[in-house]
Every structure is written in structure tokens, then in C-alpha cells.
N, C-alpha and C positions, 0 to 999 in steps of 0.2 A: 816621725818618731823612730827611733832606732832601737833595737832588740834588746837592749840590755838594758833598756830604762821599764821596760813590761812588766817583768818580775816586779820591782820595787813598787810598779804603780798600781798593780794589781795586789800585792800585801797588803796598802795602804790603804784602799778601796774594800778589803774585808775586813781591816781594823775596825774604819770609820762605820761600817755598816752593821759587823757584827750578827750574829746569830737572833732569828723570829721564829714565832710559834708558827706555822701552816695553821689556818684559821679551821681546814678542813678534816687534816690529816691526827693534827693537835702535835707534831713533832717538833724539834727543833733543824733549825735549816740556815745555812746560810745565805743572807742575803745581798746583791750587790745596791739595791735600792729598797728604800724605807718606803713605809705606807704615805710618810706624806709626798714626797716624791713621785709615788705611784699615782696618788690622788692629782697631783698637778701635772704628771704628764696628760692621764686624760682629758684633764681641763685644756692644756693645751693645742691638743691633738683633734678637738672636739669641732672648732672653728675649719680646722682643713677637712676634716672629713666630709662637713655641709657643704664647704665650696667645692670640694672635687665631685660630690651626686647630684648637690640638691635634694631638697626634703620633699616627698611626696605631698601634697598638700590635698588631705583629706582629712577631716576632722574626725569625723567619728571610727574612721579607722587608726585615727594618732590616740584616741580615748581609749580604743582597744586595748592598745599594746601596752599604753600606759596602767591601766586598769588590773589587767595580768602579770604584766612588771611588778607593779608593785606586791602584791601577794605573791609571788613567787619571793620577791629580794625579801619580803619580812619571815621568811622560814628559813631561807637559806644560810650561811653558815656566818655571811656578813648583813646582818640585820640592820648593823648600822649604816652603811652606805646608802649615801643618795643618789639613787640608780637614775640613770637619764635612759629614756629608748626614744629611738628615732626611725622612724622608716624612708628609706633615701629614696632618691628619683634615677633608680637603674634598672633595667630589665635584667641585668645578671640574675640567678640564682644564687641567694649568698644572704651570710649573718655572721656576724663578726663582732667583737667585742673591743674597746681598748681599757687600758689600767683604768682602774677608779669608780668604775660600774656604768659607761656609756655603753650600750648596746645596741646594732644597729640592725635593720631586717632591708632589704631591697624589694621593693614593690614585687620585684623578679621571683621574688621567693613566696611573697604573699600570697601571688598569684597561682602556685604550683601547689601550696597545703590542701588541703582536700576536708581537712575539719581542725577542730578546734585543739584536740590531743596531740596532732602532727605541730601545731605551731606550738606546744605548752612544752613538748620533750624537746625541740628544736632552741628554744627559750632557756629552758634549764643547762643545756647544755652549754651556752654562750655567758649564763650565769657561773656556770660553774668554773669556766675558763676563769672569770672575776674573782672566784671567790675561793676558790686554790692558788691565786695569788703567780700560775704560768708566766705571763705577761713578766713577774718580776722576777723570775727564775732563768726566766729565756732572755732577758736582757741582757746579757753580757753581749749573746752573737747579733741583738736585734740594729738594726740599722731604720735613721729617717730616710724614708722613700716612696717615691711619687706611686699611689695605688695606677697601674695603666702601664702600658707597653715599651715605653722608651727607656725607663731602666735593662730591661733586657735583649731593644732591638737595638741601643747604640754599644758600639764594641770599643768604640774609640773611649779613650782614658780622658781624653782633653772633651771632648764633645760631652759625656757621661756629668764630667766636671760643671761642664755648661748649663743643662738638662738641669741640673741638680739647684744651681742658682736662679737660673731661670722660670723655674716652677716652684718657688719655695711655697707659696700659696697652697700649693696643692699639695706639697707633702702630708701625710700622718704615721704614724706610729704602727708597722707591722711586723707581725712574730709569727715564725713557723713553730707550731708545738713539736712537741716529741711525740711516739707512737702512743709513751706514758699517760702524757699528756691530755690526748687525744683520749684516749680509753678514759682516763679520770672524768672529763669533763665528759661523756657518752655516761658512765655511773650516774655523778650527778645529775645530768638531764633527767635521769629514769626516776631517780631520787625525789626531784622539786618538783618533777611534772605530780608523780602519786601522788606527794604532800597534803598538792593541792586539788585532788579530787579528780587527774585524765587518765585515762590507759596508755601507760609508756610503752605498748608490743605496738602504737598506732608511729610513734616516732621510726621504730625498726623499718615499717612498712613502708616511711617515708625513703629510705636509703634506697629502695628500690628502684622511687622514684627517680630518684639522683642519678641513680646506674645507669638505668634508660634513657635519658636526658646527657649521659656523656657517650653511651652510645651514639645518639642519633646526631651528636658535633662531630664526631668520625674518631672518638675514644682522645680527643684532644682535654685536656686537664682542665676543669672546673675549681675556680678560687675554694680556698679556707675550707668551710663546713664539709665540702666536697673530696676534702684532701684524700688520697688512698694513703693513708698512712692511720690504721691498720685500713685494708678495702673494703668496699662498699659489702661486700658478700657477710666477711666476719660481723662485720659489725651489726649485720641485719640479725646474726645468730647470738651474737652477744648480749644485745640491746636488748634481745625476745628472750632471753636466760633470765639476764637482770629482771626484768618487768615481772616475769614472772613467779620470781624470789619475792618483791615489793609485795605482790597481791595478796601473800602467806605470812606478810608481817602483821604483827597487833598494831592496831589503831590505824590501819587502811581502809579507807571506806569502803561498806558494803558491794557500792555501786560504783563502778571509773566512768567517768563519762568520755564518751568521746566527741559529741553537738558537730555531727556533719550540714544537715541542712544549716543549723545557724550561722557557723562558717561560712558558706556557701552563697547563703545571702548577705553577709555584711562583706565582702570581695564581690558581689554582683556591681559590676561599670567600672573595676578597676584596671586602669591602661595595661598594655600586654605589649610587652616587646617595646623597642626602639621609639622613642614620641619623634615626630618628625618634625613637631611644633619648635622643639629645641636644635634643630639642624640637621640635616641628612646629607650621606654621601650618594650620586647617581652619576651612572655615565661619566666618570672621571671627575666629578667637580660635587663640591658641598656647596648646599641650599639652605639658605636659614630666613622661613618663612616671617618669622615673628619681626626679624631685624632686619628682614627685606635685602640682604643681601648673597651674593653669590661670588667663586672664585674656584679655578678650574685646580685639581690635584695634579702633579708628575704623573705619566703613566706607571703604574708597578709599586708606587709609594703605597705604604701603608698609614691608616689613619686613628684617630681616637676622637671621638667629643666628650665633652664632659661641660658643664654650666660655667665652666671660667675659661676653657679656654678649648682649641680647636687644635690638636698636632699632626703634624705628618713626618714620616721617616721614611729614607730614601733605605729599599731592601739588601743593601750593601753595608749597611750601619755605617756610613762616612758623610751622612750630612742629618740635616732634621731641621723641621719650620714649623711654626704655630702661628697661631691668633689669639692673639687676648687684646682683655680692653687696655689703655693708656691712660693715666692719670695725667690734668693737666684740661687749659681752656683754648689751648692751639696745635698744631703738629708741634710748632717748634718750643714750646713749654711740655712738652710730650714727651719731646726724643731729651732732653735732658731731664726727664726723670727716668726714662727707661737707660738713659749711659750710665747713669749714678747707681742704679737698680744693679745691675751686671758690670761694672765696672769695667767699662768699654771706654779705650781713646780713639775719640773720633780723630777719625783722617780723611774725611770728605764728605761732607754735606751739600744737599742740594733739594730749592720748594720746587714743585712739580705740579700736577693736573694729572689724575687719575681717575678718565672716566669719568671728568663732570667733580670729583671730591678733589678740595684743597690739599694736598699730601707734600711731607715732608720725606728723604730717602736719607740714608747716612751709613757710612762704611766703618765702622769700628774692630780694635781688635778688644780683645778680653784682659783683662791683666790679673796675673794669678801670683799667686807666694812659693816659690820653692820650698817643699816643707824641708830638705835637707839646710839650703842653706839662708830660708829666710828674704832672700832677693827676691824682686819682682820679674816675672817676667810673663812673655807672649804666649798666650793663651791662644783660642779659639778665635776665628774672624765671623765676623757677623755684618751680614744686611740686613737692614733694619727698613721700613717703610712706614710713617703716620701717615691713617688717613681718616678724617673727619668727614662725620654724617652730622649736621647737625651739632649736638653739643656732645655727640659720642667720636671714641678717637679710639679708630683700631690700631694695631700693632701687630705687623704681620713682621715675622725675623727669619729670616735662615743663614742658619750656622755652620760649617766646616772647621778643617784643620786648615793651617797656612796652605799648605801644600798641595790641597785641593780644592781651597775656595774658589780657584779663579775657573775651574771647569762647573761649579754648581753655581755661577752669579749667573747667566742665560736660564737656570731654570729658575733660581730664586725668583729672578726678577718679570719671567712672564705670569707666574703666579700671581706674584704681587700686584703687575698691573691688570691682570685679570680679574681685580674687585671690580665691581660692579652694582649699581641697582637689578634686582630680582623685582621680572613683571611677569615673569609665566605664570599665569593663573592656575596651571595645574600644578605647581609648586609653593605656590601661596596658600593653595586651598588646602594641601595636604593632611589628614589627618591623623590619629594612632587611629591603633586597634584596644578596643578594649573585652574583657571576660563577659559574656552573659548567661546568668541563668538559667536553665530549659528546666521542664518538666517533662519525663519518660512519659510516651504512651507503652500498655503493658503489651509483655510479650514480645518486643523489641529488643535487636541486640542494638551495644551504642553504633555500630556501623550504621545502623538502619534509622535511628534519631540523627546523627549527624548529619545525612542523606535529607533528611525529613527538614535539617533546618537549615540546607541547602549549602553545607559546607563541602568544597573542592576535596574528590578523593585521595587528591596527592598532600592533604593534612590532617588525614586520618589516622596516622601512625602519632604525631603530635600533640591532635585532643586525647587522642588515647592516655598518653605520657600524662597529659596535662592533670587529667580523671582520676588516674592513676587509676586506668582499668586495663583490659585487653580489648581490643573490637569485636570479639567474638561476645561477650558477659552480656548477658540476657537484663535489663532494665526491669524494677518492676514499675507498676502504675504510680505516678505522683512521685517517683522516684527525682531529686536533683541533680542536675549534670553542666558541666560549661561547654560552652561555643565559645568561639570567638568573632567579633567583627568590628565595626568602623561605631 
């Protein structure tokens, strides 16, 4: 698109759109997208977001959020939205919201609250991103994109291009708020959490937790909730201002609850960290116990898993390969849905034997649209490999520019034939870690309960973060605490 059609098409886009109320603020605003529009992006957006985590599958902790969800969205500013929450299947630390009142929490986060008032200000605040309407304010600069690493480890413009088709599955809908923004929705949390009867000075407490925990990744930046945009510090004084404004308003309850032990025990067995059930990287190569299969990584490649699919990217950002499943009841009804998928012309096909699996291999290049002049032309080159387990058919691809495929097909392709059946039983067997419950004996500092329940010194600093205590803080008797183990 060229520069002087922007202006006109951006007039025409404020026409059509027109000035809304702010549901929260009560002003008027302009907007580039409507409520119904907002509502169907998240319906949209709602499908990719499950297939890039997966949904935690615990019922009475999906009761929870839903239970709290909804008494929270009936106060808040959009009563009428039919709020959806979800708890995904990621160890990240994270809760993010998209348009139309879908909110989601990651096992990663559940696992780090410490009571009930840390998840209810952390809630409201993902609420309120919804219900000040961000998402629709911010959309002009928002783009679809893949939540995960290849967005910003490929640098190549054609490759990026690839990625992007390549993974449409996994796209959803992401927006960076503004500092405004940011702070609006820290109010509201403090706002919806009192509402509904928790102490919002417990969410402040939580930011601490967050500090400490990007501390101990080596001060490496933690997704969304975690954003320094305002930092962890202000916001800990902010949030403990607000709350404390709340508690001196009429009609706040006498009592704020905060329900530590009962937190505490409904997150008792909940997974921690990385499930290895759903595939692991070790010694250069990923294991995927469930699906019995194995396939060695590049040295120095970087990797991601997620429920749909498996990538790797070469530390130079000039190549990248995944795994994902293939639609289709052969390689070769395979590899023509995945040419038509990517709109790849094949230029050499060939069946094979790979390790005992029937595999089909194919060299394609990508064909793309010149956006200036409309023409077709040569994209990205791609090998492509199907290989069938059974009535399952992987798709292992790696990708380049012209110019450098022919130095990355020797690695594409020892990967590729490096699938395998997985028989190590110490890889089969593997398990998570999950939270357990302890009870303080008194007079104990947590160093000396962790000690007691036999957890390795070198993850002392860890449970700490976890507890959101120090290791020196004295336990009293019957007191609740986490461990972690298998």
C-alpha cells in the first residue's frame, strides 16, 4: 500500500466507526473498531489461543476461576458481557485478556498466587483491560501474531512472511497497552477485586513476587501482566495507595478477605514448570513421551513447544523448522495439503523410509504477491518431510531464503531423518513436577521446613519466590507452605 492512500483510508475508518462512550471512563472517544467487532475478534482469537497452550485440565480449579469470573464481570463496568476464563497449559507466569471478555490465567501463574486476594486483583485487572475497551483503542498499532519466539528470532522479511502462514493456527490477537493503560487497568483490578469482598494491598504484594521471579531469569522480560511499563516497584506503591483509598470508601466491606490456606489447598498437585508428558528438549534433541517419538535439534538452534506444534530457529535468524501434525490418510495426500496450505510449487518429490516410517520428502518454493505490483513471485524455499506413525502424519519443514537453502538442506535433512521411535525408558517415564502442600512445624524458618522436606539447597531461593516469602521468615505451627516435587 502506498503512503498516500493512508490518510484517506484512515479518514474513512473514523467515519465508519465514529465516536463510543468508554464504558468506564463514561467519555467520548474515538473508535477504530465497534463493540461488535471487538466481541468477534475474541471469538476469533479464542480457538488459537487454546491450540497454542492448551487448557489445563482440572475441573474444580476451571470452577474456580469461572465462579470468581463471573462475580467479578457482574460489577464491573461491562455486566453485560459473557465473560469466558480459561486456564491454559503453560508454565509461563501470565494472564492476559483478549477483546470481548475472554480471559486467560496460565497454570504458571496459578501456581505462584499465594491466596485468594493475589488472584481476585490480578482478575480484575485483566477485567478491566476488557472493560475499558484498551484492546479497542490499541488496535490500530495491534498486529496478528504468533504468541512465541519466531516473530522476533526471524529477521528475514521472506522467512517472517513464511512463519506467519505457516503458523496461522497458532496466531492470536496481541496488544501492548500503554503506561495509561497499564495503570487504568492496576485501578480497576484494585476497584473489582474490593467490590467483591479481597484486600487489593495483597495483589501489590503480588508485583513483588513478579520482581523476584524476573530477577532470578537473569532480569530477562516476563510477558503482559509483567510488563515494566510503569515497574514492578511503582506499581507496588501505587496499587498499596489505591487499595488503601478503597478501604475508606462507603459500602466496603467491614472485613477484605484474603483466604490464604484455601488457595493454597485448591492449587495443592497442581503441575509446576515444563510438563514433559507434552515433549522435552535434552542433550540437543526433543522427546515426546506420550507420542513415542524422538528427533535430534541443530547444535545452537533455538527451540519452542507448544500443543500444535514443535519449532526451531537457527541463531542467525536465516532459517527455522517445526513439526506439526498433516492433515490427510498418506504422506502423499499430506504433502498436498500442506503445498496448498503454504502455497508452495513443488519441484521435486520423492517416497522414502525413514527409520522404519513410510515418509514422503518434497522441495518447494513459496509463491508470494508483490504488494507493489500485484505479480507472483518466489518466496521462501522449503523442505518438507511426511512421516507416518500409524494413522498420524508428521510434518517436519525447514525453511530458508533462495540464497541460502542450499547450505541449510544437510541440516534440514539430518533432522528430519533423525525421527525416530523413542524406547528409552527413562524418557518415556518422565514426569512433571507438581506444588505440594506442607504444614510449618513452629519455630521453623522456611529454610529449615524446606530442609525438613528434603528439597535441594540450590532451590531454596525458588520456593522462596514461590511462597512469596524470604528464607529467613519464621513459620508458625499449622502454618501452609509449597514444595515442589514429582
Amino acid at each position: 500500500m502506498t503512503q498516500r492512500f493512508l490518510p484517506a483510508l484512515l479518514s474513512a475508518s473514523l467515519l465508519l466507526a465514529g465516536c463510543a462512550t468508554n464504558p468506564v471512563t463514561g467519555k467520548k472517544e474515538v473508535m477504530l473498531v465497534s463493540e461488535g467487532q471487538e466481541l468477534a475478534m475474541g471469538k476469533e482469537s479464542d480457538p488459537a489461543v487454546v491450540a497454542q497452550f492448551g487448557l489445563y485440565q482440572d475441573q474444580k480449579l476451571q470452577q474456580y476461576i469461572n465462579t470468581m469470573g463471573d462475580r467479578m464481570g457482574a460489577i464491573s463496568h461491562r455486566p453485560e458481557l459473557n465473560y469466558q476464563f480459561r486456564i491454559v497449559d503453560s508454565p509461563v507466569i501470565n494472564a492476559f485478556a483478549v477483546p470481548g471478555g475472554y480471559v486467560y490465567f496460565t497454570r504458571g501463574i496459578m501456581a505462584n498466587f499465594n491466596n485468594e486476594a493475589q488472584f481476585a486483583g490480578v482478575l480484575g485487572h485483566e477485567i478491566g483491560h476488557v472493560t475499558a475497551r484498551h484492546s479497542a483503542k490499541q488496535q490500530t498499532t495491534a498486529i496478528l501474531s504468533q504468541v512465541g519466539l519466531m516473530g522476533a528470532m526471524i529477521a528475514s522479511p521472506r522467512l517472517a512472511q513464511f512463519g506467519e502462514q505457516a503458523m496461522q493456527g497458532l496466531q492470536l490477537l496481541t496488544l501492548k497497552f500503554s503506561r495509561d493503560d497499564e495503570n487504568q487497568a492496576d485501578e480497576l483490578g484494585v476497584e473489582y477485586s474490593t467490590k467483591i469482598g479481597y484486600n487489593a494491598a495483597e495483589m501489590a504484594d503480588f508485583f513483588r513476587t513478579l520482581e523476584r521471579e524476573q530477577q532470578q531469569a537473569g532480569g530477562q522480560a516476563i510477558p503482559d501482566f509483567l510488563s515494566t511499563h510503569p515497574n514492578p516497584a511503582d506499581r507496588y506503591t501505587h496499587v498499596n495507595q489505591l487499595a488503601a483509598q478503597w478501604k475508606q470508601k462507603p459500602g466496603t466491606p467491614q472485613t477484605l478477605e484474603v483466604n490464604r490456606d484455601k488457595y493454597l489447598r485448591l492449587i495443592d498437585g497442581i503441575t509446576y514448570g515444563a510438563d514433559p508428558r507434552q515433549g522435552f528438549v535434552e542433550n540437543n534433541a526433543f522427546y515426546h513421551p506420550e507420542l513415542k517419538f524422538q528427533f535430534p535439534i541443530p547444535q545452537g538452534w533455538k527451540s519452542q513447544n507448544s500443543p500444535q506444534q514443535f519449532q526451531m530457529a537457527d541463531p542467525a535468524g536465516k532459517a527455522l523448522m517445526m513439526l506439526t501434525l498433516a492433515p490427510g490418510n498418506s504422506p502423499q495426500e499430506a504433502a498436498q495439503a500442506v503445498a496448498k496450505q503454504l502455497n508452495l510449487q513443488v519441484a521435486e518429490s520423492r517416497q522414502l523410509t525413514v527409520n522404519g516410517f513410510p515418509a514422503l520428502a518434497f522441495v518447494g518454493t513459496q509463491v508470494q504477491q508483490d504488494p507493489q505490483t500485484g505479480q507472483q513471485v518466489a518466496g521462501v524455499q522449503v523442505l518438507t518431510y511426511l512421516i507416518q506413525d500409524g494413522k498420524t502424519i508428521y510434518a517436519l519443514l525447514g525453511a530458508s531464503s533462495p540464497q541460502d537453502f542450499a547450505a541449510y538442506v544437510p541440516v534440514f535433512t539430518r533432522t528430519m531423518e533423525g525421527f525416530q521411535r523413542l524406547t528409552d525408558a527413562s524418557k518415556l517415564n518422565r514426569q512433571p513436577e507438581h506444588v505440594r502442600i506442607r504444614t510449618a512445624k513452629a519455630g521453623q524458618t522456611l529454610a529449615q521446613n524446606l530442609a525438613a522436606n528434603g528439597i535441594p539447597e540450590k532451590r531454596y531461593e525458588e520456593m522462596a519466590i514461590l511462597n512469596g516469602m524470604e528464607l529467613s521468615d519464621k513459620l508458625g505451627r499449622g502454618m501452609l507452605f509449597k514444595v515442589v516435587g514429582k
